[in-house]
C-alpha positions as CSV (number, residue, x, y, z in Angstrom):
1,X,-3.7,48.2,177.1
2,X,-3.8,51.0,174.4
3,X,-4.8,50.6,170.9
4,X,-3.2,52.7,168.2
5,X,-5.3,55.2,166.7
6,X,-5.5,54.6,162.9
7,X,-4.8,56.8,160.2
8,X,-4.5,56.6,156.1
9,X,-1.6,53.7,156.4
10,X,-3.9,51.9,158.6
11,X,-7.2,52.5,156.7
12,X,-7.4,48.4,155.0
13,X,-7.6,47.0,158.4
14,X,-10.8,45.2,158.7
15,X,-12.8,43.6,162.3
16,X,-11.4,40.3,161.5
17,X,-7.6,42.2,161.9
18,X,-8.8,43.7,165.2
19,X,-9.8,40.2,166.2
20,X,-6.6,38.7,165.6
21,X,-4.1,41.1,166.1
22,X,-6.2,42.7,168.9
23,X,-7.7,40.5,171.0
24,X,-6.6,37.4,170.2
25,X,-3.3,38.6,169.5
26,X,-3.8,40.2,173.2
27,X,-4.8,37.2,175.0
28,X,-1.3,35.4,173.4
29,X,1.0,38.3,174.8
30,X,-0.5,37.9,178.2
31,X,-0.2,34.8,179.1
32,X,3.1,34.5,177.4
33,X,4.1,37.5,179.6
34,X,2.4,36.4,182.7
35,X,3.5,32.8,182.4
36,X,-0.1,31.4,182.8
37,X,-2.4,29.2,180.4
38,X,-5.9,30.9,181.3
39,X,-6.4,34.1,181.9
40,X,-9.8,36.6,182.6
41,X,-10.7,38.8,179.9
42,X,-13.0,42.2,180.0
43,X,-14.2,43.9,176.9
44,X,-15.6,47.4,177.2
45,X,-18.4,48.9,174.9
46,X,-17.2,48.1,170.6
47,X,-14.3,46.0,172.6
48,X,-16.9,43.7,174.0
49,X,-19.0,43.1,170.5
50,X,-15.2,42.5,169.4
51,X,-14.6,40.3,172.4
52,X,-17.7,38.4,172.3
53,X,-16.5,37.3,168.8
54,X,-12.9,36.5,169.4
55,X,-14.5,33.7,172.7
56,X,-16.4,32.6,169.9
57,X,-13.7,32.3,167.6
58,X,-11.6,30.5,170.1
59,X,-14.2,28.1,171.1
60,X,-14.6,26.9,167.3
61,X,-10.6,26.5,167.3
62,X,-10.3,24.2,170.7
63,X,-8.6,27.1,172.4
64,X,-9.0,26.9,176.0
65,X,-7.0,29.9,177.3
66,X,-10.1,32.2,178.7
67,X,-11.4,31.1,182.2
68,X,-14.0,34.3,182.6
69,X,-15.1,37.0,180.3
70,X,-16.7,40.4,181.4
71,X,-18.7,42.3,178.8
72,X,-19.2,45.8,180.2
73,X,-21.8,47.7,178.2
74,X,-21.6,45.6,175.5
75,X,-23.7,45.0,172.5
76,X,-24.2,41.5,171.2
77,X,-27.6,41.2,169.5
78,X,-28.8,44.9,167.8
79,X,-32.0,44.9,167.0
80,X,-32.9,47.5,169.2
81,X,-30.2,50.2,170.0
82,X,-32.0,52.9,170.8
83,X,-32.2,57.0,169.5
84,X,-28.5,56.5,167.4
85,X,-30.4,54.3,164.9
86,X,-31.7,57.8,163.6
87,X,-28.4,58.3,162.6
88,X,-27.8,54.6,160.7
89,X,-29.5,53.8,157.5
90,X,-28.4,52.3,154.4
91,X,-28.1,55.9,152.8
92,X,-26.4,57.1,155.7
93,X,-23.9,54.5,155.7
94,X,-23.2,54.8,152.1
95,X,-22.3,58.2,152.9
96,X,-20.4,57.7,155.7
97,X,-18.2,55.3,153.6
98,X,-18.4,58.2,151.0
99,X,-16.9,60.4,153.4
100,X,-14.1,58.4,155.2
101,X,-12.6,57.8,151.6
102,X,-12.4,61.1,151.1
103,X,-11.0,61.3,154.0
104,X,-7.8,58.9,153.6
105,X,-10.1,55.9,154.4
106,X,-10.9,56.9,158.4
107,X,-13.7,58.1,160.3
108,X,-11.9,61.3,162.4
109,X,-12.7,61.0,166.3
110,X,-14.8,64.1,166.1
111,X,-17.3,62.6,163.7
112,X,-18.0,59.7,166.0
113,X,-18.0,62.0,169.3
114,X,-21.0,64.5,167.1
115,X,-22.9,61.6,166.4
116,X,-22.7,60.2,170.5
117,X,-23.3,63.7,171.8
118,X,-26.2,64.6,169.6
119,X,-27.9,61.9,171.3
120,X,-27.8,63.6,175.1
121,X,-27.7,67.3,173.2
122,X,-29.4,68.8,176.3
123,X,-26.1,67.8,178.5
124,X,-23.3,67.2,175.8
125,X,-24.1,70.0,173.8
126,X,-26.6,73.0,175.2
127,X,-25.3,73.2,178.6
128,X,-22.2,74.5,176.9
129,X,-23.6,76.7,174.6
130,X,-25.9,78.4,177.3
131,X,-23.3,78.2,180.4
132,X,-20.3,78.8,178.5
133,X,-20.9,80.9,175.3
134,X,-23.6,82.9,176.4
135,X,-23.1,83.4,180.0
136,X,-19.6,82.9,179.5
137,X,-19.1,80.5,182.9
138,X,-15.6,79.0,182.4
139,X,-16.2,75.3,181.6
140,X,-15.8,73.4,185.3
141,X,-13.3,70.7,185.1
142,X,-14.5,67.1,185.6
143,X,-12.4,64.3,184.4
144,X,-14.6,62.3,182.6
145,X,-15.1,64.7,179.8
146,X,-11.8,65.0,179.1
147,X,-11.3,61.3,178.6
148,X,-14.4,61.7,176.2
149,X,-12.8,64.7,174.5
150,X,-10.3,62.0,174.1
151,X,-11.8,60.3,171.1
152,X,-10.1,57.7,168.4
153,X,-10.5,57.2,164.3
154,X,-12.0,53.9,162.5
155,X,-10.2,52.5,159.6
156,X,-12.8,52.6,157.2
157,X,-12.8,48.6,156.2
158,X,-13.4,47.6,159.8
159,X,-16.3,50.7,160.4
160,X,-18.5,49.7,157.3
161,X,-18.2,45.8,158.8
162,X,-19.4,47.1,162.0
163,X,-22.2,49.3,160.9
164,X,-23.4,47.2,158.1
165,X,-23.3,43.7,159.8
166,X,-24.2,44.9,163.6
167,X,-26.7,48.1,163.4
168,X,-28.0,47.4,159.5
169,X,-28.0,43.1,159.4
170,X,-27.5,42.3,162.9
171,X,-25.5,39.4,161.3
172,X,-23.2,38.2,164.7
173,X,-26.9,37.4,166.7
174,X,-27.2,34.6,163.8
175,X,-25.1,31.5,164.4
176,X,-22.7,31.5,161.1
177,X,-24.0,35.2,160.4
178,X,-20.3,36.1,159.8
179,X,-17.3,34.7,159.4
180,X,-14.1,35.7,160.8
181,X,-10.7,34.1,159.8
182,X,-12.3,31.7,158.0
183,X,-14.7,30.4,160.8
184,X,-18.1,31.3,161.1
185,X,-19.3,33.0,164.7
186,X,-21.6,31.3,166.8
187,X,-21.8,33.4,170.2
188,X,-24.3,30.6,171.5
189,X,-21.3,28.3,171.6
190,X,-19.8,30.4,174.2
191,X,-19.8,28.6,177.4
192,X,-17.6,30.6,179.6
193,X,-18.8,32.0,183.3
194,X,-19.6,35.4,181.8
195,X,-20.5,38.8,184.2
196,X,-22.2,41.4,182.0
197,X,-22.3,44.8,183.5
198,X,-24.9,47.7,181.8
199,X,-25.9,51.0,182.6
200,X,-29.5,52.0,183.6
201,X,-29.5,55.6,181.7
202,X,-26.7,54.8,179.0
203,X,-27.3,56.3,175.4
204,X,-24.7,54.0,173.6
205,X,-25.2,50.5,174.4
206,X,-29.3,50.7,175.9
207,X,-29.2,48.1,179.1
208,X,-32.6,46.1,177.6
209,X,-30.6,45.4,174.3
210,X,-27.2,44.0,176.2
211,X,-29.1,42.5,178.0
212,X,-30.3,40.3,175.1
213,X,-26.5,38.1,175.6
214,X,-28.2,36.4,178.9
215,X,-30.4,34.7,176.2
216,X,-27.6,33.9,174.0
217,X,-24.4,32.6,175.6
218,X,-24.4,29.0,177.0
219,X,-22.2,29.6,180.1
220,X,-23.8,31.2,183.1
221,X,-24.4,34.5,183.0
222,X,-24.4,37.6,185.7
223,X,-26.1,40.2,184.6
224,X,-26.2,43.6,186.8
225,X,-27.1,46.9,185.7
226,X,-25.1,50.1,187.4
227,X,-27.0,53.2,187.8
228,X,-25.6,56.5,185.7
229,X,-24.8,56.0,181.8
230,X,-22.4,54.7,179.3
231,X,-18.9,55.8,181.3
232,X,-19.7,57.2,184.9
233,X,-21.7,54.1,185.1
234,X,-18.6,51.8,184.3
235,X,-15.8,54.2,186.3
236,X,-17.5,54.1,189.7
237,X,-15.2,52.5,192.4
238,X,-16.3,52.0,195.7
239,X,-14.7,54.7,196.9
240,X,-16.5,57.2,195.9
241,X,-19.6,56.2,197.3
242,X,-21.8,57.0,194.2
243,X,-24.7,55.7,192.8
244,X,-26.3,52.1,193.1
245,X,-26.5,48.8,191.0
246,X,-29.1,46.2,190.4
247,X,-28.9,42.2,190.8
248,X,-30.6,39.0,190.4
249,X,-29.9,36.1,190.5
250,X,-32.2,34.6,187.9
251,X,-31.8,35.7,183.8
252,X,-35.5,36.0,182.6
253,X,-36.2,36.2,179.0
254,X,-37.8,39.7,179.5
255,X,-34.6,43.0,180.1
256,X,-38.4,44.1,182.2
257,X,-39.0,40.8,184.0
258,X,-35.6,41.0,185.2
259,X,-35.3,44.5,186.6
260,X,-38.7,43.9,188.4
261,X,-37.4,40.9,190.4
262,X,-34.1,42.5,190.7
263,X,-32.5,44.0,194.2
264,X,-31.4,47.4,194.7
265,X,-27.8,47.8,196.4
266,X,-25.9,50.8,197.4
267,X,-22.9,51.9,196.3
268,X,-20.0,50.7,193.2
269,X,-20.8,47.1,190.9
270,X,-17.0,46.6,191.5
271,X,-17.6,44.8,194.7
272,X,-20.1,42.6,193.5
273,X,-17.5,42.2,190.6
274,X,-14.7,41.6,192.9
275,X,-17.0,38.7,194.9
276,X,-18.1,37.0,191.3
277,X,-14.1,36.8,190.4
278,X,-12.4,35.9,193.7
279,X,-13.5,32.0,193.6
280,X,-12.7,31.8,190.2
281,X,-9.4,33.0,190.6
282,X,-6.4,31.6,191.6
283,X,-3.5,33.3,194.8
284,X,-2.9,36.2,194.5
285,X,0.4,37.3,193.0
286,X,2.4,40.1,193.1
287,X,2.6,43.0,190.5
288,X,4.6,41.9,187.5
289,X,7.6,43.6,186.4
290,X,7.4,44.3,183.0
291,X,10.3,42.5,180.8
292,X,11.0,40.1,184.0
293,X,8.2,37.2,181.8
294,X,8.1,36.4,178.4
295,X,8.1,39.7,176.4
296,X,10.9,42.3,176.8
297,X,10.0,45.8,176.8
298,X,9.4,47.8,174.1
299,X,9.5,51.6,175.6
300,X,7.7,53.2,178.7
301,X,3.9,53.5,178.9
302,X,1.7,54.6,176.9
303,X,3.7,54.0,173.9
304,X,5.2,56.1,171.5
305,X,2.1,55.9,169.1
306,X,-0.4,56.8,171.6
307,X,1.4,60.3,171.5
308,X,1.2,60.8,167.8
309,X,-1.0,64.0,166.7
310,X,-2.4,64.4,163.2
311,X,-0.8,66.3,160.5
């Protein structure tokens, strides 16, 4: 699925309108073009905070539709978010906010991409300057930096909500601590089978802190923790025979306690994914044809707007 990347006409859009016009909005298209009533949902980094309050939202409205949710490096409670709370303050916010309306009411990609590879400087930023401006080394192609390179804008309305009730308030931990659409999130209300997947070395979203949810939600909870960071951590099929993850089957209160009593296991979290899904799935069905269920199609993939460039 691909999200438009905002610009000035888009700048009044808030997290509530990413809610429902996002994911909720989402979760209607699917099953209306799938032709099913429940359906398994993954949210991925921001998408899962987002996510995490849409089941919440749901759950207050008697909505039924989700039957699993996966939060992959997700963020739920932020109380501790490791090194990038040097970079949020009250007086840096303020001038963040400064900036984006100067700006058209949008924080550029770039900005947001700084800020993320400040934090790993030594990898994201040095190596570059020392391998590729002063011993002028071509850059060696690697796929996963150049879907980084691909980066997105923030309206400004939905941004300051994010920074100012997650990283400043940590508002969505507290049960009513925001309200969205007119209802007031209570993630403790979520009861959904959830799988949780975090990264042992990522910069973004620290594994202790996600880890946090397990206390939270009501509905069972995997927890496993990949080995690598925020992305390569994530993208890791079992292909490619990289890496490790941890499980275990009990969710202490302690992110410590549970990594001491965890098991090592070789190889890509999708399996162990793949194994937590299958029984609560249902046959398996062929690839859909896209106009064939209840949507028609719009244009080929990506979309026209995914192709737009700045001015």
């Amino acid at each position: 699925m691909s999200w438009v990347n905002p610009d000035e006409s888009l700048a009044h859009k808030t997290f509530e309108d990413y809610m429902l016009e996002g994911a909720v909005g989402s979760i209607e298209a699917v099953k209306k073009a799938c032709k099913v009533k429940k359906i398994h949902v993954t949210g991925y980094c921001i998408g899962g905070t987002l996510l995490s309050s849409a089941l919440a939202y749901l759950k207050a409205k008697g909505d039924d539709s989700i039957k699993t949710a996966t939060l992959m490096t997700s963020l739920t409670d932020f109380r501790e978010v490791g090194d990038i709370r040097v970079f949020i303050d009250e007086e840096q916010v303020e001038g963040l906010e400064k900036r984006m309306d100067e700006s058209g009411g949008f924080l550029e990609g770039a900005d947001m991409a700084a800020t993320f590879n400040m934090l790993r400087s030594n990898d994201l930023i040095w190596s570059f300057v020392v391998n590729n401006y002063l011993l002028g080394k071509d850059p060696i192609p690697f796929d996963l930096l150049y879907w980084n390179a691909d980066s997105t804008r923030m309206p400004k309305a939905m941004h300051s909500f994010y920074l100012r009730n997650m990283y400043l308030e940590n508002n969505l931990v507290k049960p009513g601590g925001i309200t969205l659409d007119g209802v007031p999130i209570d993630l403790s209300t979520i009861d959904l089978p959830t799988y949780m997947i975090s990264c042992k070395e990522d910069h973004i979203a620290p594994w202790t802190s996600t880890y946090e949810a397990t206390q939270l939600l009501s509905g069972k909870v995997r927890f496993v923790m990949s080995a690598s960071g925020h992305i390569a951590g994530v993208v890791n099929p079992p292909a490619a025979g990289k890496y490790c993850y941890w499980t275990n089957a009990k969710n202490p209160k302690s992110a410590d306690k549970w990594l001491a009593g965890s098991k090592e296991n070789p190889g890509s979290w999708w399996t162990d994914w793949d194994a937590w899904l299958k029984p609560q799935s249902g046959k398996k069905i062929t690839a859909r044809v896209p106009g064939k269920g209840g949507l028609k199609v719009i244009e080929d993939a990506p979309g026209a707007f995914c192709k737009s460039r700045p001015e």
